[in-house]
C-alpha positions as CSV (number, residue, x, y, z in Angstrom):
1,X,0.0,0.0,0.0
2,X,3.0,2.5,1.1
3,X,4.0,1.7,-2.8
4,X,1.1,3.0,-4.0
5,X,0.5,5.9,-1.8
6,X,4.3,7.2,-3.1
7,X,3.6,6.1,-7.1
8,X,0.8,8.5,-6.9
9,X,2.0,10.9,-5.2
10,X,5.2,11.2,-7.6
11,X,3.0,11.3,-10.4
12,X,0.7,14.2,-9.3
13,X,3.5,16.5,-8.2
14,X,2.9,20.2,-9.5
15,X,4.9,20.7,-12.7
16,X,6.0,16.8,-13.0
17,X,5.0,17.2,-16.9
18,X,6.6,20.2,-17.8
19,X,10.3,19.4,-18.7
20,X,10.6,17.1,-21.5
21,X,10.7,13.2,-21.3
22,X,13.5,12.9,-23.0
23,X,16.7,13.9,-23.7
24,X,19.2,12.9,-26.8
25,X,22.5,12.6,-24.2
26,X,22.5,8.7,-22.0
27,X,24.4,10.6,-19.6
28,X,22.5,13.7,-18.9
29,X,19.3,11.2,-19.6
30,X,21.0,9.4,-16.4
31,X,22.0,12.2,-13.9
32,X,18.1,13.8,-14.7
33,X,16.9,10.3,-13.6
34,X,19.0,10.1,-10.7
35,X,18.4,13.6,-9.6
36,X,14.7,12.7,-9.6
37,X,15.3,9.9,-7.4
38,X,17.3,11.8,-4.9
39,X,14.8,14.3,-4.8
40,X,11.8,12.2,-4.6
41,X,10.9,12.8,-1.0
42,X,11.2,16.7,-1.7
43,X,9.3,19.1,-3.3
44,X,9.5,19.9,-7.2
45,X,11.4,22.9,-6.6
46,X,14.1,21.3,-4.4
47,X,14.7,18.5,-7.0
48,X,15.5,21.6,-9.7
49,X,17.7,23.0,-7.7
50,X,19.9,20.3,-7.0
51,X,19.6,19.4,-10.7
52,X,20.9,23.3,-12.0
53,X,23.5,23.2,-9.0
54,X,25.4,20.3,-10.3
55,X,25.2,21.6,-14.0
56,X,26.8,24.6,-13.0
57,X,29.3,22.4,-11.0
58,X,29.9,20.4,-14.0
59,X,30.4,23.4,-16.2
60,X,32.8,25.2,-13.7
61,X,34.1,21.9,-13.4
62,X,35.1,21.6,-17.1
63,X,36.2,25.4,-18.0
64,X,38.3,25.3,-14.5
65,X,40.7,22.7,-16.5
66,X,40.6,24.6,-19.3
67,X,38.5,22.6,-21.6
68,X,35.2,22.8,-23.7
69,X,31.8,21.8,-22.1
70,X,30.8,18.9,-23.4
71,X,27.4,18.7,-25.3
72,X,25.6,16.4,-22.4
73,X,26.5,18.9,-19.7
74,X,25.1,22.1,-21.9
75,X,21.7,19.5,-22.6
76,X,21.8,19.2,-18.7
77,X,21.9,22.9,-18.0
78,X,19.2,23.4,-20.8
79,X,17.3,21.1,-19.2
80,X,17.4,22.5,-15.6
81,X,16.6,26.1,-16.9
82,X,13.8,25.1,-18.9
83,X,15.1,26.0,-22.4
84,X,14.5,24.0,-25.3
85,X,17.6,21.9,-26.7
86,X,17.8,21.0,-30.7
87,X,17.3,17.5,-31.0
């Protein structure tokens, strides 16, 4: 029953539809799943948060060594901030 009760509530979170299903990277496809299930026991909000605060780690991450960031880290960002990505 406890499965249930937390199915549905994941489901009916405000704003769960809004950011796309999918994304064209398997890596930032993984780190948005995994984010979600970190943040499942918080609200919506929290769960973006964590999700643009280790993009922007991962950007000042790469451009800290001196190198480009990579495509799956700018989809990630994207992602977090809501803007649409080519696909």
């Amino acid at each position: 029953m406890a499965r249930r009760r937390a199915k549905r509530a994941r489901s009916t979170r405000p704003g769960a539809g809004k950011r796309p299903a999918t994304l064209s990277s398997p890596k930032a496809a993984e780190i948005v799943s995994l984010v979600e299930e970190l943040s499942s026991g918080l609200g919506t909000r929290d769960g973006v948060v964590v999700g643009r605060g280790l993009a922007r780690f991962l950007t000042d991450a790469y451009e800290a060594r001196g190198r480009s960031v990579p495509a799956w880290v700018v989809q990630l960002t994207d992602y977090y901030h809501g803007r649409r990505t080519p696909s």
